[in-house]
VOLONU-986937 format. One record per residue (C-alpha): residue number from 1; residue in one letter; x negated, z, y negated. Coordinates in Angstrom, 2 decimals. Layout:
# VOLONU-986937
<NUM; 'A'; <X; Z; Y>> ...
***
This chain:
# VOLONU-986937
<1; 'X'; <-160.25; 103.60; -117.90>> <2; 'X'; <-156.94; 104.88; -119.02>> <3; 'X'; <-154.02; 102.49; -119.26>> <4; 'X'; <-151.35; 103.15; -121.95>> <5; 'X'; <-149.21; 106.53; -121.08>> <6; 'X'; <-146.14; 104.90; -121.12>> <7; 'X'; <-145.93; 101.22; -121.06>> <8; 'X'; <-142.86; 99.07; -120.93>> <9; 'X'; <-141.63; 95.87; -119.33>> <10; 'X'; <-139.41; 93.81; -117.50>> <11; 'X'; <-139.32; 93.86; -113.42>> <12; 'X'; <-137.24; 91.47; -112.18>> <13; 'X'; <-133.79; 92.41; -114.05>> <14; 'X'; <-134.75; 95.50; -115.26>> <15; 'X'; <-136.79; 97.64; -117.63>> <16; 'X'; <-140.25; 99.46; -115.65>> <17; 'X'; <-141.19; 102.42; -117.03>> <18; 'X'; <-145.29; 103.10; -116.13>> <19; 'X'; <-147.46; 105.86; -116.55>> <20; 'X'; <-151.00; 106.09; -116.61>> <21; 'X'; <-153.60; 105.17; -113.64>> <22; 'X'; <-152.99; 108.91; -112.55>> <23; 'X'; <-149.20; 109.09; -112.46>> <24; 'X'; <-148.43; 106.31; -109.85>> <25; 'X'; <-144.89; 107.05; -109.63>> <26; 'X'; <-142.86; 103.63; -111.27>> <27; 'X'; <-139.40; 103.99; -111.99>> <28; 'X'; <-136.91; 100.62; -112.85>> <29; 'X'; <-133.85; 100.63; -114.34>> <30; 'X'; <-132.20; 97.71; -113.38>> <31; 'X'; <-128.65; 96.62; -115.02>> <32; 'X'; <-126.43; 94.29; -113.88>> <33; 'X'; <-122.83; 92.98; -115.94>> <34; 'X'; <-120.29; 91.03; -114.35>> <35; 'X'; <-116.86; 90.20; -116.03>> <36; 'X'; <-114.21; 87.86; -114.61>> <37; 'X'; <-110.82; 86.64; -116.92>> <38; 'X'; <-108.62; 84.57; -114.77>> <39; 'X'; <-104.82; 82.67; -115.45>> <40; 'X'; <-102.64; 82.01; -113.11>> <41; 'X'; <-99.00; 81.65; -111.31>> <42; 'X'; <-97.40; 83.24; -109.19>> <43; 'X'; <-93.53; 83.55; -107.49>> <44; 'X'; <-93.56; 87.02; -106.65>> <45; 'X'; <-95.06; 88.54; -109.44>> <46; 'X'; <-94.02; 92.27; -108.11>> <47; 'X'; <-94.18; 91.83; -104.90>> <48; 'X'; <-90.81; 92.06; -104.11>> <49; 'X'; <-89.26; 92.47; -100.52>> <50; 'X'; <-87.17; 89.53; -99.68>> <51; 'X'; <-83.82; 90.57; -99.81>> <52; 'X'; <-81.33; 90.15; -96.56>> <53; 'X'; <-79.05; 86.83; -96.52>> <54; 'X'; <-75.86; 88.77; -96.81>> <55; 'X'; <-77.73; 91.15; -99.95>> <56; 'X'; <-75.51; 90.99; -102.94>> <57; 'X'; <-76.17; 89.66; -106.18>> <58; 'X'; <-77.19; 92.81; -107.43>> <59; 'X'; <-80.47; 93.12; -104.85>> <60; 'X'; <-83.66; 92.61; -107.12>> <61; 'X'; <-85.30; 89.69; -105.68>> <62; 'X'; <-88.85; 87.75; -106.33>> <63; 'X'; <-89.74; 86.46; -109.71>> <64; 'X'; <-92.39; 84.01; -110.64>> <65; 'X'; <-94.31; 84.65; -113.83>> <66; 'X'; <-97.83; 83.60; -115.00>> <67; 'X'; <-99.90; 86.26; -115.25>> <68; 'X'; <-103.37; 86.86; -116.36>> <69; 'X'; <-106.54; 88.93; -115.31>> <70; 'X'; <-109.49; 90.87; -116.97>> <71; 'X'; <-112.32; 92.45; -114.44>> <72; 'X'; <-115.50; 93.79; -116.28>> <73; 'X'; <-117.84; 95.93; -114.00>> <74; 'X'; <-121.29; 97.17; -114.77>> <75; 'X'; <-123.96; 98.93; -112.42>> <76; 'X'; <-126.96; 100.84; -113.56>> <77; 'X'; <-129.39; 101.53; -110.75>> <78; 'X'; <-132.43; 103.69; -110.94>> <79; 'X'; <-135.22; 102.64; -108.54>> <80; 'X'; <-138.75; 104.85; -107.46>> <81; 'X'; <-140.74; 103.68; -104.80>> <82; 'X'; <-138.51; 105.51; -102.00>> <83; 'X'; <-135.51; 106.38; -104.27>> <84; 'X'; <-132.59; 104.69; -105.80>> <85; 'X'; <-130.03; 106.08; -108.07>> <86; 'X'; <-126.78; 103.84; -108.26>> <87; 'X'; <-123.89; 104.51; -111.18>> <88; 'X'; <-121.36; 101.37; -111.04>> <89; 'X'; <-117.94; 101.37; -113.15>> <90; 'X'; <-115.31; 98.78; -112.82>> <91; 'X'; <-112.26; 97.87; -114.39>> <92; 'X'; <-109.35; 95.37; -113.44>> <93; 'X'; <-106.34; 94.60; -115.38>> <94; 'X'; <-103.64; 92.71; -114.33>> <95; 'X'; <-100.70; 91.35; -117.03>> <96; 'X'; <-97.91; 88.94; -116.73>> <97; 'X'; <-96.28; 86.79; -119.22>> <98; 'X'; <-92.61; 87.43; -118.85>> <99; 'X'; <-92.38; 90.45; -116.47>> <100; 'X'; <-94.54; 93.33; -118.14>> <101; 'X'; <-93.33; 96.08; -116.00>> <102; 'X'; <-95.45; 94.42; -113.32>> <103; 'X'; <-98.26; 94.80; -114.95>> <104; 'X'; <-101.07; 96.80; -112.92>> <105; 'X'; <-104.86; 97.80; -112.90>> <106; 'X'; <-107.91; 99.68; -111.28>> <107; 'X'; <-110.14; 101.82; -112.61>> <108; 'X'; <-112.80; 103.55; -111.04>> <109; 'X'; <-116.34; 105.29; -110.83>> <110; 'X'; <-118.80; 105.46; -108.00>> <111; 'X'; <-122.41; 107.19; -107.34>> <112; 'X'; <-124.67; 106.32; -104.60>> <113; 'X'; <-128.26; 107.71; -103.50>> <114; 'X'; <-130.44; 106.84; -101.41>> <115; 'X'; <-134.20; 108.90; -100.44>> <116; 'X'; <-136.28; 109.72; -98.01>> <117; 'X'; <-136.26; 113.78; -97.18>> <118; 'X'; <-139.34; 113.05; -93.96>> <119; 'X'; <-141.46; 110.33; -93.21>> <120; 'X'; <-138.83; 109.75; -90.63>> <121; 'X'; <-135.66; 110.64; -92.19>> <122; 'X'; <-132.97; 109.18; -94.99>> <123; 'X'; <-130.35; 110.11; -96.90>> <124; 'X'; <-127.24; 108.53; -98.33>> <125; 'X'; <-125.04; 110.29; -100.51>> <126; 'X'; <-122.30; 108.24; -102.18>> <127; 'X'; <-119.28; 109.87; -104.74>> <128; 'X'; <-116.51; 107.47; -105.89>> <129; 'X'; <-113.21; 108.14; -107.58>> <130; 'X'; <-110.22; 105.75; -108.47>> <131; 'X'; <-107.04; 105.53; -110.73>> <132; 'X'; <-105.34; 102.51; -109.79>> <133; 'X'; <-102.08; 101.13; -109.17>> <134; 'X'; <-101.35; 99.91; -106.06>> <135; 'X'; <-100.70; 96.69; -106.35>> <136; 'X'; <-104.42; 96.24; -108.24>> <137; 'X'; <-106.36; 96.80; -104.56>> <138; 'X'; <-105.03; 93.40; -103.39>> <139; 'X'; <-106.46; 90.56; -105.33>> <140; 'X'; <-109.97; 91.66; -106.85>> <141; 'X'; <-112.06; 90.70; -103.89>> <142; 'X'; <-113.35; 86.88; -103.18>> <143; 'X'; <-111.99; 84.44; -101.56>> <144; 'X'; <-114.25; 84.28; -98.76>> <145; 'X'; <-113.85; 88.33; -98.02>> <146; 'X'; <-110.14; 88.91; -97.88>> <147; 'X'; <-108.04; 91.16; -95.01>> <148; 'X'; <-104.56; 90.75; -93.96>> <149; 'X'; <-102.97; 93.93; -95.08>> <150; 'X'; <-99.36; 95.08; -95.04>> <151; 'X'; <-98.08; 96.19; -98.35>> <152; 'X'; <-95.50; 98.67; -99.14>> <153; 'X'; <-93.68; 96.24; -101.82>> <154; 'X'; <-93.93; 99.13; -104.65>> <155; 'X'; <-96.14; 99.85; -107.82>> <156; 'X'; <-96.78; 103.20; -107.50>> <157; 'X'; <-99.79; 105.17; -109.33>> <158; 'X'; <-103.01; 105.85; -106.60>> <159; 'X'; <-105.49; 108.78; -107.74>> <160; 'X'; <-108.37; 109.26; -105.19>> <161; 'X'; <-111.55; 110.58; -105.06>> <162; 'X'; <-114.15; 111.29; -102.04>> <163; 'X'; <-117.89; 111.76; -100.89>> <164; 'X'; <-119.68; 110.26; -97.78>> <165; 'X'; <-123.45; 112.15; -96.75>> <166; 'X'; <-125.92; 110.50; -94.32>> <167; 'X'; <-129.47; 110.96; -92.73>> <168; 'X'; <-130.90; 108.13; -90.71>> <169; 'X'; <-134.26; 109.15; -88.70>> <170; 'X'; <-136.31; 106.93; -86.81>> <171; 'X'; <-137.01; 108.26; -83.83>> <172; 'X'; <-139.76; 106.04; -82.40>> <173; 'X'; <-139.92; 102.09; -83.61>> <174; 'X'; <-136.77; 100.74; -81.83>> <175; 'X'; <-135.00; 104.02; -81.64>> <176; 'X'; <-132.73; 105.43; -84.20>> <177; 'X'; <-129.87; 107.86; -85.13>> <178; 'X'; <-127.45; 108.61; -87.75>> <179; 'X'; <-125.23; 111.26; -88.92>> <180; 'X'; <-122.19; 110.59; -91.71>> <181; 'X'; <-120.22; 112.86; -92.88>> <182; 'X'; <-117.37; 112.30; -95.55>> <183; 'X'; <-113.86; 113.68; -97.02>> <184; 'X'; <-111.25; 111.86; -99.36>> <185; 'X'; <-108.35; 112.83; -100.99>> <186; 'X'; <-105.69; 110.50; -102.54>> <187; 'X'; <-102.39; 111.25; -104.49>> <188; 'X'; <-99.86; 108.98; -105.22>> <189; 'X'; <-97.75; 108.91; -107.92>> <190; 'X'; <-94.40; 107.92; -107.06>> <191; 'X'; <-91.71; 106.82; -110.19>> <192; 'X'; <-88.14; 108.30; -109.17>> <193; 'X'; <-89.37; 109.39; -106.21>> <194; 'X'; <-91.05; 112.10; -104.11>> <195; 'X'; <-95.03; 112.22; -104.86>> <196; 'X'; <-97.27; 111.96; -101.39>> <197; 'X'; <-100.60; 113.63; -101.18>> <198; 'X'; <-103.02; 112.48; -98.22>> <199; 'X'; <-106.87; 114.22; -97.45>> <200; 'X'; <-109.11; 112.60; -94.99>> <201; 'X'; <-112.35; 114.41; -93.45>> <202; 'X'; <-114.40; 112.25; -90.92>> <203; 'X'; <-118.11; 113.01; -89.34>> <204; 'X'; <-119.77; 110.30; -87.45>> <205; 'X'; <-122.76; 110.80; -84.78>> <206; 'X'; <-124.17; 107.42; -83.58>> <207; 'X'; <-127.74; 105.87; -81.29>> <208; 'X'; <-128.80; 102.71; -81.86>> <209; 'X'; <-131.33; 100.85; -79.29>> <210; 'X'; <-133.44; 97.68; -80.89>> <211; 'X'; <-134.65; 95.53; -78.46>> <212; 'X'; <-136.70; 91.45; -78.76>> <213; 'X'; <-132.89; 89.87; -79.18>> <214; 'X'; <-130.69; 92.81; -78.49>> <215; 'X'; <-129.18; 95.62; -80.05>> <216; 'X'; <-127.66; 98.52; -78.31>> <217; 'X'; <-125.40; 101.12; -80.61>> <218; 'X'; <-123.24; 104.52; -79.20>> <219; 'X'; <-121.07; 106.08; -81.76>> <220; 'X'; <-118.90; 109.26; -81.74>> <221; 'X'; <-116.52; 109.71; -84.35>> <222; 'X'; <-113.98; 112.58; -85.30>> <223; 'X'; <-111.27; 112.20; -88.55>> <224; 'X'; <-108.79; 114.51; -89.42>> <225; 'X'; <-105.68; 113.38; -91.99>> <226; 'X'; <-103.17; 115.34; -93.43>> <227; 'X'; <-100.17; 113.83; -94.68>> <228; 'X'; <-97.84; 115.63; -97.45>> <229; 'X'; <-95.12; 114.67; -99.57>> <230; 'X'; <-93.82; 116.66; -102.48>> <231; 'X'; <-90.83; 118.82; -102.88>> <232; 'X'; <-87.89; 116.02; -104.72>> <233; 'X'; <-85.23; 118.26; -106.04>> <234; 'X'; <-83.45; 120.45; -103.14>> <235; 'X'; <-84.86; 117.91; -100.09>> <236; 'X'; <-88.50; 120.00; -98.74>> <237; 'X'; <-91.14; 117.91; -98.62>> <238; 'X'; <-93.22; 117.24; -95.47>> <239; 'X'; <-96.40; 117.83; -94.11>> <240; 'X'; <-98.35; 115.54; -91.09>> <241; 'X'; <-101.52; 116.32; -89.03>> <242; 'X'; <-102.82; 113.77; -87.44>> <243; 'X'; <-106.56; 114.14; -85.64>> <244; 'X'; <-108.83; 111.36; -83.74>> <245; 'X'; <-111.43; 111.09; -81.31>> <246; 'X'; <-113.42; 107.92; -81.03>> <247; 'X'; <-116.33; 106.85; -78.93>> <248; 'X'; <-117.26; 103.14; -79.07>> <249; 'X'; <-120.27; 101.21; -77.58>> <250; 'X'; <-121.88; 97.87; -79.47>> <251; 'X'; <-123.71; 95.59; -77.96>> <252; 'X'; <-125.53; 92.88; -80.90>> <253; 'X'; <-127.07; 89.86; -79.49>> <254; 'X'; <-129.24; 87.52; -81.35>> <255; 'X'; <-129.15; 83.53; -81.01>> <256; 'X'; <-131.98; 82.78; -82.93>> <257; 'X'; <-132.24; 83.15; -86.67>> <258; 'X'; <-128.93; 81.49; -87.94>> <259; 'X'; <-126.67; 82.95; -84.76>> <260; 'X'; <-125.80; 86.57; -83.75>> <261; 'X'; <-122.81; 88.26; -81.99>> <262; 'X'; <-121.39; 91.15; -81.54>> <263; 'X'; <-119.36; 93.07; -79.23>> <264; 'X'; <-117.87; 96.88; -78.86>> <265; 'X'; <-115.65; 99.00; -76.76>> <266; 'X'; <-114.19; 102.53; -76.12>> <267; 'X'; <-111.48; 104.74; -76.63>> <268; 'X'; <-109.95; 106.36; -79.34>> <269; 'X'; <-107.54; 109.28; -78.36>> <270; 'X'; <-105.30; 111.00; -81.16>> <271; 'X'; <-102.94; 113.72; -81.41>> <272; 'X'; <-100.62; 116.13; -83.87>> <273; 'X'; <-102.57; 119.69; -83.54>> <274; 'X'; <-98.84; 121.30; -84.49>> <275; 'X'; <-96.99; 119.29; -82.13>> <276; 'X'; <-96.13; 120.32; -78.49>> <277; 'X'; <-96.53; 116.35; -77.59>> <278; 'X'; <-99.66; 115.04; -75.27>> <279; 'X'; <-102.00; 112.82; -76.86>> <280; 'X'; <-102.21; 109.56; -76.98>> <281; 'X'; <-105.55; 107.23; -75.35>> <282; 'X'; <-105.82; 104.00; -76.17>> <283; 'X'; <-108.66; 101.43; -75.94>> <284; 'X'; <-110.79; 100.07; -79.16>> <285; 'X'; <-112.60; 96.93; -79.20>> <286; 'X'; <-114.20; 94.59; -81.77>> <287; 'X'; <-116.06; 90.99; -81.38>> <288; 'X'; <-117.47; 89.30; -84.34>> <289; 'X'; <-119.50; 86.50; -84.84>> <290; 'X'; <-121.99; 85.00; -87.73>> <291; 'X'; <-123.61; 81.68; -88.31>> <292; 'X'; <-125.67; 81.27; -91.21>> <293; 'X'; <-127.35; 78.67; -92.81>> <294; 'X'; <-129.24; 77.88; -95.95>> <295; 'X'; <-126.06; 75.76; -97.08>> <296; 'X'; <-123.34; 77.89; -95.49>> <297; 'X'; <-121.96; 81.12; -93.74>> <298; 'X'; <-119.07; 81.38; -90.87>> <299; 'X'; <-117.93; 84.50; -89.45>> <300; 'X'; <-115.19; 85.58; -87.39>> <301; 'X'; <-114.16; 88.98; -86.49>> <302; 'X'; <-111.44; 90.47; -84.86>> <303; 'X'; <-110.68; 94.43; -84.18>> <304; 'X'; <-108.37; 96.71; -82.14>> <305; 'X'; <-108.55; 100.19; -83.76>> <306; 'X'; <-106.47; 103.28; -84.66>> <307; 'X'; <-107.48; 104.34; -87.82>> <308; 'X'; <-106.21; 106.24; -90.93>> <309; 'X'; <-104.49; 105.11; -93.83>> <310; 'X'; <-104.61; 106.87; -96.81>> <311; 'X'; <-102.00; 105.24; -98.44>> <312; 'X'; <-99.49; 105.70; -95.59>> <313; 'X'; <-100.24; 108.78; -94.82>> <314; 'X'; <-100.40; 108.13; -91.11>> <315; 'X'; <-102.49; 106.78; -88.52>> <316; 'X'; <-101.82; 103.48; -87.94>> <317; 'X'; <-102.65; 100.81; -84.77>> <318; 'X'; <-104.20; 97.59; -85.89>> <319; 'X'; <-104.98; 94.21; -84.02>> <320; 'X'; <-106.84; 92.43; -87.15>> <321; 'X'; <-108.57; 88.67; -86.90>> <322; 'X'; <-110.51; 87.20; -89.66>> <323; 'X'; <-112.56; 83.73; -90.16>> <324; 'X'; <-114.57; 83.87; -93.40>> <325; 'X'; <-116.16; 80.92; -94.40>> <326; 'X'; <-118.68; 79.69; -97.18>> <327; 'X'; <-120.32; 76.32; -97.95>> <328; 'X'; <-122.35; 75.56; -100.59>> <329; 'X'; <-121.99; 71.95; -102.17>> <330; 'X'; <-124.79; 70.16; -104.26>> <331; 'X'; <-125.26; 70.31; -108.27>> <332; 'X'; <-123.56; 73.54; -107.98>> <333; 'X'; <-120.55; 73.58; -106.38>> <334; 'X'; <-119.09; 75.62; -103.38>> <335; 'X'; <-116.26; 76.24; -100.70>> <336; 'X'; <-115.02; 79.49; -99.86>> <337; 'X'; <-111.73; 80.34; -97.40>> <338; 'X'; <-110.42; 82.97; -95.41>> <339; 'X'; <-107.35; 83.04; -92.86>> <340; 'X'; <-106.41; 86.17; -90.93>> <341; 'X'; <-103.96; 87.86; -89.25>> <342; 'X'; <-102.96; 91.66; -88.52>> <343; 'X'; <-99.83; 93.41; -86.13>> <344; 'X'; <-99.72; 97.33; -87.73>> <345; 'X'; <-97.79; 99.90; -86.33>> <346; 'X'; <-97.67; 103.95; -86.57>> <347; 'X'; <-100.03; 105.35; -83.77>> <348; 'X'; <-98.66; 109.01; -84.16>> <349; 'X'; <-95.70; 109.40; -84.15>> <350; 'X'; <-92.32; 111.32; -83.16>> <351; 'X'; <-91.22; 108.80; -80.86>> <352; 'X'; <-94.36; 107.08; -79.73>> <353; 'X'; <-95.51; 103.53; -80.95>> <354; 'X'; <-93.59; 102.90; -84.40>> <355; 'X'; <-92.30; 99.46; -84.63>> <356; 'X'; <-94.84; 96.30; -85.68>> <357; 'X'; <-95.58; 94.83; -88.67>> <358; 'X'; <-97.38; 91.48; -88.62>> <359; 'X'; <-99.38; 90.39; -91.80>> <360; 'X'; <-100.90; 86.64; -93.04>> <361; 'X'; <-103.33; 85.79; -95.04>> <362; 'X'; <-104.67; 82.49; -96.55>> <363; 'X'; <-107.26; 82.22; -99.39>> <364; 'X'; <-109.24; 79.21; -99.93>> <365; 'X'; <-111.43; 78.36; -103.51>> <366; 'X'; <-113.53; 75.80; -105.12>> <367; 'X'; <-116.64; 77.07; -107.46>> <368; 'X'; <-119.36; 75.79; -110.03>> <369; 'X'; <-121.87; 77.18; -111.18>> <370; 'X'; <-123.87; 75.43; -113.80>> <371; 'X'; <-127.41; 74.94; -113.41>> <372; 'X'; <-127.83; 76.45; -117.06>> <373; 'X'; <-125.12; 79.12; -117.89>> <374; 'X'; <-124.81; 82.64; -116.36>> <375; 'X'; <-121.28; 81.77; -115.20>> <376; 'X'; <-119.25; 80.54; -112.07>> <377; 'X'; <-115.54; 78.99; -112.59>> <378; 'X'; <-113.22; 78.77; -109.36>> <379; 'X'; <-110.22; 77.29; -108.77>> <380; 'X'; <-108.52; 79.61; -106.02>> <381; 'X'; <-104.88; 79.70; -103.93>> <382; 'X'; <-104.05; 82.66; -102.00>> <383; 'X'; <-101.17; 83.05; -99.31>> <384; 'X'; <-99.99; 86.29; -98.29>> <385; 'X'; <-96.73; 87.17; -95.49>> <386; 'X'; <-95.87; 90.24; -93.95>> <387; 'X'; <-92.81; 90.77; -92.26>> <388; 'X'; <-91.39; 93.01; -89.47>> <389; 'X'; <-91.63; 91.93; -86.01>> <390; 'X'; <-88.30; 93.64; -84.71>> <391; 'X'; <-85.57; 93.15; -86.83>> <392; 'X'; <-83.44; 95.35; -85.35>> <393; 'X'; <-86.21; 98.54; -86.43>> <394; 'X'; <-86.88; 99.77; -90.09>> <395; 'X'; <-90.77; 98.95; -90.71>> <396; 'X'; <-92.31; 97.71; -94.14>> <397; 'X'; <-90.20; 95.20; -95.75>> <398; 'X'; <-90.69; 91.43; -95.53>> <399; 'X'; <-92.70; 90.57; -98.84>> <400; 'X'; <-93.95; 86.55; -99.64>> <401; 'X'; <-96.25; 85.20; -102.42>> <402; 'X'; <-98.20; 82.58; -103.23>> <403; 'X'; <-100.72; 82.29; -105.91>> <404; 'X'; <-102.88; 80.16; -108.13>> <405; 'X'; <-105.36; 80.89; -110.44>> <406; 'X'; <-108.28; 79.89; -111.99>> <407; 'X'; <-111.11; 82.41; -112.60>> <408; 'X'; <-114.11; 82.21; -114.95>> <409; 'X'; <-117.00; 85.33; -113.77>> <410; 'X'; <-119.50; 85.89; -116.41>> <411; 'X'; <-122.72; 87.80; -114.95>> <412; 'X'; <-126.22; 89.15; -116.31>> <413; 'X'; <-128.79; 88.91; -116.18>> <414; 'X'; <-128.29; 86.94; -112.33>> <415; 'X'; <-125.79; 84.20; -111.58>> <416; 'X'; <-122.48; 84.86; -110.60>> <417; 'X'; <-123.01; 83.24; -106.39>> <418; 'X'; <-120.06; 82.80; -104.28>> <419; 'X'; <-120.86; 85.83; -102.59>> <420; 'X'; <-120.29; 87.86; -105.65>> <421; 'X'; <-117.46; 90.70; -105.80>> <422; 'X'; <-116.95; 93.56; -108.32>> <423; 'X'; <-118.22; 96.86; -107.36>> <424; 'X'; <-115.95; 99.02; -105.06>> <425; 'X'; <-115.12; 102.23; -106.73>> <426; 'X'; <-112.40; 103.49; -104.03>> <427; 'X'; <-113.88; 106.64; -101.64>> <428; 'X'; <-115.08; 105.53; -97.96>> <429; 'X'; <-112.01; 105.72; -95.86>> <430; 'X'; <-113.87; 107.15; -92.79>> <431; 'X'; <-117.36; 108.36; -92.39>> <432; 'X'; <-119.52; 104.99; -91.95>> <433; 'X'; <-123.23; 104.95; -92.99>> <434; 'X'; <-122.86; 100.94; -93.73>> <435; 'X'; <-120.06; 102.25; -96.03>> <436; 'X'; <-121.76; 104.31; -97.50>> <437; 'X'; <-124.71; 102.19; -97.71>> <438; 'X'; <-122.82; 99.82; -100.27>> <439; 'X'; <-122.47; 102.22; -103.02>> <440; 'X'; <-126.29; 103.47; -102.18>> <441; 'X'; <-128.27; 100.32; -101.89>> <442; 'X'; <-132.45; 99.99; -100.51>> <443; 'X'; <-134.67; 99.72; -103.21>> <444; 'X'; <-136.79; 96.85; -103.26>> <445; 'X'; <-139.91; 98.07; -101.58>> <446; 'X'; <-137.27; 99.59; -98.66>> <447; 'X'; <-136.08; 95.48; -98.79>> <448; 'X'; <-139.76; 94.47; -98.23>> <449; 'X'; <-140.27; 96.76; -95.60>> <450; 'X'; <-137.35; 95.88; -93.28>> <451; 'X'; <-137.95; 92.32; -93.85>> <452; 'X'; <-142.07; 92.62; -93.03>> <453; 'X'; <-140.20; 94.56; -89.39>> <454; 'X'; <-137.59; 92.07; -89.17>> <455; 'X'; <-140.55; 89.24; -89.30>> <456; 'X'; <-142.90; 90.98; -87.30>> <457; 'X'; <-140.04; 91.52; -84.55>> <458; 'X'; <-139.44; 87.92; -84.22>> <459; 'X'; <-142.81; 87.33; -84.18>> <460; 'X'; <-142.94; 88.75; -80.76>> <461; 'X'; <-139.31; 87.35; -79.56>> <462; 'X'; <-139.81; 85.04; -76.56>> <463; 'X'; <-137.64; 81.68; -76.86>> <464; 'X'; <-134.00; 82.01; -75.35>> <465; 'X'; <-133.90; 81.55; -72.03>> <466; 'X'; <-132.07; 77.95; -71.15>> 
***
């Protein structure tokens, strides 16, 4: 007996649209709102370089203003029973009280999909594109999720747009491979100044090896960046070609079910393809470490990598540590910090090594999220230092500011968690299936099915040895 052709209702947070008995296919549309509006303080509003001791009166120095934020962000995601369709838009705007010339904001667009093309095979394709100004990229994410990143001091305009592609194919039950491919291209607009132009092509081959409480990964990886700033009057503009090879191995161990670690190493060598000049080999590592529980999550991570920069134009060196921390308090309340630490400095370039840059981070919160109202306030402070390591060299200038703010996160038709951060709308800066993976998420039958393997795997684990 016939059900009703098309029959209508909700599926967790979304609308299910059914056929009859004979069309099985079932496709949700799940959509999810999140808005945050947050007031705060601030004493460098612009993020102003801190001027020399001798600098003259006439040197523009930091100002504190109080400045307010708006973040609305919506995703709509189309889910089969193998396919998902994800269209996410966010929005960020940034204004201050007495300094509206700093005023900034992000705006941006992003498509994943993910589907099986074999019984064995996946794809992820994911699409994003951005208008933003620079300053905007800095203070949208959580508290608990934060990197220490140098900033140029300036407010220029950022247009970028890219595409990642990726098949993952399970080659027997604890054997798989992927392939990523993906290309970006941002353009900065610069006021009174020379525009700069940077496009980014990465592909990615990698072998990963599950075993009881072990994971084994190899990954090759290949980007190309060229650099270009615009003609300014009579002064040419510049071009830079910068190309690396990478080849890391991971090791991931697991504790037990609240413990795992990780550790990779390799090489990454680079080079200028119009340059006369040999290329340069340098090791890459990484360590990181998570322990969760039902009340809390700590992680720590640290990574030595050469790897692009859009912004910059340039390849850049980076020795990055991170502890991320979240705690979950009772009748609603939660902790959430972060402290890091980065050195940056130019891989490629004409003299070698370009001097260091060290950045500092701090970020600590307190939230609540009542039992009964699709909302999360947080009280938040966030520390940020960069400064250049030799004095005596020109590197990015020494910038300061500390900030407090209180945010209020509306969210449907889920509560707004600790864990919760607006959708990413920038392109993937290298090719990275777990990038690309963010913008193209599993459907919920693909979320069964790895945690049915996941269970059934530890189902067979013998105990840790002593």
């Amino acid at each position: 007996m016939a059900r009703f052709l098309v029959q209508v209702r909700w599926w967790g947070a979304g609308l299910v649209l059914a056929g009859s008995q004979h069309v099985r296919a079932q496709v949700a549309a799940d959509v999810d709102l999140a808005a945050t509006a947050s007031i705060g303080v601030t004493d460098n509003v612009a993020n102003t370089p801190t001027p020399e001791a001798n600098a003259g009166l006439d040197v523009l120095r930091p100002r504190g203003d109080v400045f307010g934020t708006i973040a609305p962000s919506v995703r709509l995601q189309l889910e089969t029973p193998g396919t998902t369709h994800t269209l996410a838009y966010a929005f960020g705007y940034t204004f201050n009280l007495l300094n509206s010339d700093a005023n900034n904001y992000s705006n941006g667009l992003s498509y994943g999909l993910r589907t099986p093309v074999s019984e064995v095979t996946e794809m992820t394709l994911s699409l994003a594109g951005a208008q933003a100004t620079a300053a905007a990229l800095q203070l949208l994410a959580p508290a608990a999720a934060g990197q220490p990143q140098p900033n140029t001091g300036t407010n220029n305009i950022v247009l970028s747009g890219g595409g990642g592609l990726g098949f993952s194919t399970e080659l027997s039950e604890t054997v798989s491979v992927s392939q990523t491919f993906s290309g970006s291209y941002v353009y900065t607009l610069v006021p009174d100044g020379a525009d700069t132009s940077t496009a980014l092509a990465s592909a990615a081959l990698g072998l990963n090896k599950r075993f009881l409480i072990n994971q084994l990964g190899f990954e090759q990886s290949n980007d190309f960046q060229r650099g270009r700033t615009a003609n300014l009057g009579d002064v040419q503009g510049i071009e830079t070609y910068q190309v690396l090879h990478r080849g890391r191995a991971t090791w991931t161990h697991q504790f037990n079910e609240e413990a795992q670690t990780s550790v990779g190493a390799g090489i990454v060598v680079g080079y200028d393809p119009t340059s006369d000049l040999p290329a340069v080999v340098n090791p890459v590592g990484n360590l990181a470490f998570t322990y969760a529980l039902p009340s809390g999550l700590l992680t720590f991570g640290y990574n030595h990598d050469a790897t692009p920069n859009v912004l910059l134009a340039q390849v850049t060196l980076v020795d990055a540590g991170n502890v991320n921390a979240t705690y979950l308090l009772p009748k609603g309340f939660d902790l959430s910090a972060t402290v890091g630490a980065s050195i940056n400095r130019a891989f490629l370039g004409p003299g070698g090594f370009g001097p260091p840059t060290g950045a500092w981070l701090g970020d600590a919160a307190v939230g609540w999220v009542p039992a009964t109202v699709p909302m999360r306030l947080e009280l938040r402070y966030q520390f940020s230092h960069q400064q250049r390591l030799y004095l005596q060299d020109v590197a990015l200038p020494t910038i300061t500011r500390h900030s407090g703010l209180l945010n209020t996160t509306f969210a449907w038709p889920g509560q707004p968690t600790v864990a919760r951060a607006a959708f990413t709308a920038l392109p993937a800066p290298t090719a990275s299936l777990d990038i690309l993976g963010r913008q193209a998420p599993r459907t919920e039958r693909g979320e069964d099915e790895e945690t049915k393997k996941s269970e059934s795997e530890a189902e067979g684990r013998a105990p840790p040895a002593d």
